[in-house]
C-alpha positions in Angstrom: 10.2 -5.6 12.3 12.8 -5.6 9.8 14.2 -8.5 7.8 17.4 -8.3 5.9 19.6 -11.4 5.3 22.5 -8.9 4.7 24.5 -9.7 8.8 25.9 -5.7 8.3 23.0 -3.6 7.1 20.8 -5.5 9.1 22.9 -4.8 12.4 23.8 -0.9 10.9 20.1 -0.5 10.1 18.5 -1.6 13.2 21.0 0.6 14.8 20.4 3.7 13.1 16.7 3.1 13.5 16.9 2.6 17.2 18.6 5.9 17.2 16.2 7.2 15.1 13.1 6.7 18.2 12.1 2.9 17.1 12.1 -0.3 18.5 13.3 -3.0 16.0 13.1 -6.6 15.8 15.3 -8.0 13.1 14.9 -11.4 11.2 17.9 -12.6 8.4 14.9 -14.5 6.5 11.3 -14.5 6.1 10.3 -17.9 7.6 11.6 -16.5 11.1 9.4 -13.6 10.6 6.1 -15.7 10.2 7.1 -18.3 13.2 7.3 -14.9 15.2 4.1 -13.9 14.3 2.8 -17.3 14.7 4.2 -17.6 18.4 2.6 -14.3 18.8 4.7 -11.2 17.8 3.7 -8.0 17.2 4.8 -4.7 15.6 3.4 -1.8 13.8 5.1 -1.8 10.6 7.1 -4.6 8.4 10.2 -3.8 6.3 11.3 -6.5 3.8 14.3 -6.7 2.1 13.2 -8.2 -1.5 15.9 -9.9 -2.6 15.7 -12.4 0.7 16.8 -16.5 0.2 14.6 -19.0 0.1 11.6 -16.8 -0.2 11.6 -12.9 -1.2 10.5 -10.2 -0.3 7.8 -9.6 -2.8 6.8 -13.3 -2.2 6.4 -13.0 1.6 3.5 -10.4 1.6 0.7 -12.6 0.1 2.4 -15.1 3.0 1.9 -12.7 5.5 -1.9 -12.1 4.4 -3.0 -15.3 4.0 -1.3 -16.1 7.8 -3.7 -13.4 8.9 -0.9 -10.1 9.5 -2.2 -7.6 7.7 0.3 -5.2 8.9 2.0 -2.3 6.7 4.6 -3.4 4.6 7.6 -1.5 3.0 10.1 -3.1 0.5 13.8 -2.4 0.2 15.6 -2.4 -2.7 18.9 -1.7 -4.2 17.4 -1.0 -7.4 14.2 1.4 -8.1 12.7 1.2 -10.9 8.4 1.7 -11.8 8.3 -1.6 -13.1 9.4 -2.7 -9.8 8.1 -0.3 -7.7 4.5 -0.8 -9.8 5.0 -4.7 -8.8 5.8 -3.9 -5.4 1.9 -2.3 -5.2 0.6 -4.9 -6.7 1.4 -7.4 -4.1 0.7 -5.0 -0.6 4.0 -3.1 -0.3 2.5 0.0 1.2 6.0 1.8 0.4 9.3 1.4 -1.6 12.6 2.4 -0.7 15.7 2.5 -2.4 18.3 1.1 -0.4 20.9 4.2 -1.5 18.7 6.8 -0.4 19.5 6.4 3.0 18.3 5.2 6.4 17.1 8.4 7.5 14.9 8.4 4.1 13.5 4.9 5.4 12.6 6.3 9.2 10.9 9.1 7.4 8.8 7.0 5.0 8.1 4.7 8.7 7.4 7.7 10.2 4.6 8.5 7.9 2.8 5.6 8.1 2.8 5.5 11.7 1.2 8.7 11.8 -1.2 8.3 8.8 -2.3 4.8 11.0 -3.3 7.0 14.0 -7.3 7.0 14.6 -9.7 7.8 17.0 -10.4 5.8 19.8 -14.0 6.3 19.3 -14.4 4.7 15.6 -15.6 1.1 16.0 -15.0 -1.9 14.3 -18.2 -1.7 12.1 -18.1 1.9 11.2 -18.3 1.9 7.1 -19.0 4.4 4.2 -21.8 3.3 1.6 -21.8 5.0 -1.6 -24.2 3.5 -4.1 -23.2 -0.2 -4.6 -19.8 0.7 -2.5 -19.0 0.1 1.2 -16.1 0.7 2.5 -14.9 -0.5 6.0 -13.1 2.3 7.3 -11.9 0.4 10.6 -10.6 -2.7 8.8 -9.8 -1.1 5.0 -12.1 -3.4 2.9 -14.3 -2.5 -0.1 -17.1 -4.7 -0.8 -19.2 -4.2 -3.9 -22.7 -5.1 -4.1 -21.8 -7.3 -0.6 -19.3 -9.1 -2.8 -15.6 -7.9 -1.2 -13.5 -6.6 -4.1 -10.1 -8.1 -2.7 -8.3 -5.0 -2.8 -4.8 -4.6 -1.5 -4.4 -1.9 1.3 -2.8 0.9 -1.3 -6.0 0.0 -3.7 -8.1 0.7 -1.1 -6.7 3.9 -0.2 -7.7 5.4 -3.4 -10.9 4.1 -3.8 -11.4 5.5 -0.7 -10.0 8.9 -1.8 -12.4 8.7 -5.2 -15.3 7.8 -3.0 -15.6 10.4 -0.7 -14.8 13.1 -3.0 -17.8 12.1 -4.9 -17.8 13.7 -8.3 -15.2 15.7 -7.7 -11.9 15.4 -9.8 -9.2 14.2 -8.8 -5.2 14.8 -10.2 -2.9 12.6 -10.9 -0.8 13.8 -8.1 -3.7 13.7 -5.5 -3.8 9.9 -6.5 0.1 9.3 -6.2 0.3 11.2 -2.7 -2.3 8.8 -1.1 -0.6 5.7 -2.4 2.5 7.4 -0.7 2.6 10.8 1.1 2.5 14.4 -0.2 5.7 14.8 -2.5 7.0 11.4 -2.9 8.4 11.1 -6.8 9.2 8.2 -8.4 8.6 7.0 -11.9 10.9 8.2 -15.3 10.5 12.2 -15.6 9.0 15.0 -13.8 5.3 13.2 -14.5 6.7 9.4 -14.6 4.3 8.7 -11.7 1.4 9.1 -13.7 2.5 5.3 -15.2 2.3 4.4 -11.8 -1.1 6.1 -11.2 -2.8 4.8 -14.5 -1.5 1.1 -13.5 -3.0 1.0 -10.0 -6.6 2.3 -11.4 -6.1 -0.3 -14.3 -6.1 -3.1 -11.4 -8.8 -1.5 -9.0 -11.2 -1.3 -12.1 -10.4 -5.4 -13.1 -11.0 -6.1 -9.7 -14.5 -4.5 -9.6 -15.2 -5.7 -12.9 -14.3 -9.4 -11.7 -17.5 -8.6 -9.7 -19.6 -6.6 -12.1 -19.1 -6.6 -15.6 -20.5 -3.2 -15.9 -18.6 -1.2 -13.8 -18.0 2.0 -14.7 -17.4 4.3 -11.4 -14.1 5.6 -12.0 -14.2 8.2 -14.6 -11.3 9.6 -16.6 -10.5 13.0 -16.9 -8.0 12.9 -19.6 -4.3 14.1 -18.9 -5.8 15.3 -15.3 -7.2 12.5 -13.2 -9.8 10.8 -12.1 -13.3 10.9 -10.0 -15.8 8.5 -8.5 -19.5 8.6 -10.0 -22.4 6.5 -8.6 -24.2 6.6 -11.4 -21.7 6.8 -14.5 -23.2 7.2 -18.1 -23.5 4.0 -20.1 -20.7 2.8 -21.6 -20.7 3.1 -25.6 
């Protein structure tokens, strides 16, 4: 589903998609989007525009959750900053696209999370991961701690699961970055600018879990290299 109140990239973009071996739905504003879902609509992945009237891009994802569509989201944007791009994660946006880079850019970035969606047939709706106070809910991407659910948003969850079952083990920056988009994806100021990014989104994860439990201290630092899971961390001094 894309929604783009812009009449000719909206008609050129659904075009070139279509081309491209997808099936679009477009919308020029976001409260058509959620009457579609209401009435019963379906679709794989979402693509906002964020600068849409009435109510943005950036405003409609916390919409979309709280109406219960908890599909992948990717923001457009004529302008691509981190600041931006770190707010973007903050509210759900799976992915963030500059506008200028292209549609074929945008069908990639699609493309990606179509495939990374993909899972067994055989995993159930109950199949979880428990890992000291953790559990993770694979099917439905959830992290509760201590049976308390942390709230995380989907990208948040995707590296806690990446810390979690690489128990111990660090993890680099990059190894981070690549789950909370796919291997390669640069973004940031500088060859390392997505390190800002990185040290953000773990900043967040940790406040969420210590919302929940003042002590929390799971994800260790490894100074200018990353970052790893530990079910029983030292104490903190």
């Amino acid at each position: 589903m894309l929604v783009e109140d812009d009449d000719g990239f909206r008609e050129a973009a659904a075009a070139e998609l279509e081309d491209l071996g997808f099936e679009v739905e477009c919308f020029a504003e976001g409260a058509a989007l959620l009457d579609a879902f209401a009435n019963g609509a379906s679709a794989d992945v979402i693509v906002l525009d964020w600068n849409l009237p009435t109510l943005s891009g950036i405003d409609l994802i916390p919409r979309l959750r709280r109406a219960g569509v908890l599909l992948p989201v990717v923001l457009l944007t004529g302008r691509s900053t981190p600041n931006l791009e770190n707010l973007a994660l903050d509210h759900g946006a799976l992915d963030f696209v500059d506008k200028t880079r292209g549609l074929p850019i945008l069908a990639k970035r699609i493309r990606l999370i179509l495939d990374s969606s993909k899972k067994p047939e055989v995993m159930r709706a109950d199949e979880s991961l428990e890992v000291g106070l953790l559990q993770l809910k694979t099917r439905v991407c959830r992290a509760s701690w201590n049976g308390a659910d942390v709230g995380l948003t989907l990208t948040e969850y995707k590296i806690v699961h990446l810390l979690a079952t690489n128990l111990g083990n660090h993890l680099t920056y990059r190894a981070v970055y690549d789950t909370m988009h796919h291997t390669g994806f640069i973004a940031g100021s500088g060859e390392d600018g997505y390190r800002t990014n990185v040290r953000s989104c773990i900043k967040r994860i940790r406040n969420k879990f210590r919302a929940l439990d003042a002590n929390f201290a799971c994800i260790a630092n490894y100074p200018s290299f990353g970052y790893r899971w530990e079910v029983d961390p030292l104490p903190l001094g």
